[in-house]
N, C-alpha and C positions, 0 to 999 in steps of 0.2 A: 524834909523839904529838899529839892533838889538845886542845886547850883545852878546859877546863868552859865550860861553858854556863850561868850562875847568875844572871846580872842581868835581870831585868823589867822590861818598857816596856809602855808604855800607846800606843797609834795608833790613832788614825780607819779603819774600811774603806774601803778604794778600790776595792773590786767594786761596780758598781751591783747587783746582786742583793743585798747585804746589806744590811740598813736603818744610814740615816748613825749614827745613837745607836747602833748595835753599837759597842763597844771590842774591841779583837783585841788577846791577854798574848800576848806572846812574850818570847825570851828574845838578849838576846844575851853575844858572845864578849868576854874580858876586854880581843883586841885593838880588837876594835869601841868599847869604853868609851874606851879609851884615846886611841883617834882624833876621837871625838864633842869627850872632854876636851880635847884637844891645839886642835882645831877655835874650840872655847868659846874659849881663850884667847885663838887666835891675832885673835878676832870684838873680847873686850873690849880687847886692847893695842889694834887699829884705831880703835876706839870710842873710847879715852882719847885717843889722838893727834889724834881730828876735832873731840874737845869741848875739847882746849887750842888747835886753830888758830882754832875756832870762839867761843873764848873772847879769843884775840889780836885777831878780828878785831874784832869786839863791842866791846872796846877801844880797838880803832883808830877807829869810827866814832866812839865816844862822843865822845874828844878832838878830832877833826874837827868835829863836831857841837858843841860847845864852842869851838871855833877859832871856826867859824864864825858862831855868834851872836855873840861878842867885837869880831868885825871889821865887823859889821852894826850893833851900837852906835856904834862909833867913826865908821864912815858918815853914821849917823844926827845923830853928835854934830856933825859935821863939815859937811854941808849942810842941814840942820835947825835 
């Protein structure tokens, strides 16, 4: 038995013969959603895990960055 067809999407024409401001409705199948969905998610978990390494790292400079001016005073204090 074949799936309904109920959900609407909006898309760009990719024919050069249509003008680009044409929108084309179509429709797709509940397993097509399903996949888009599954897709979405698997995009934001990726997304959360680059913006905590990318947040680890960021912290990691900071304190380096920190380290380093600490040990540039003492230098300073030290042959100055």
């Amino acid at each position: 038995m074949a799936q309904q067809r109920h959900v609407l999407y909006l898309g760009y024409a990719c024919d050069p013969s249509v003008p680009d401001w044409l929108l084309l409705i179509g429709v797709l199948e509940e397993s097509e959603m399903s996949r888009i969905k599954e897709n979405r998610e698997a995009i934001d978990t990726k997304l959360d895990k680059y913006e905590a390494e990318v947040s680890a790292i960021e912290s990691q400079l900071n304190l380096s960055k920190d380290n380093a001016i600490e040990k540039l005073e003492m230098l300073k204090k030290q042959f100055f």
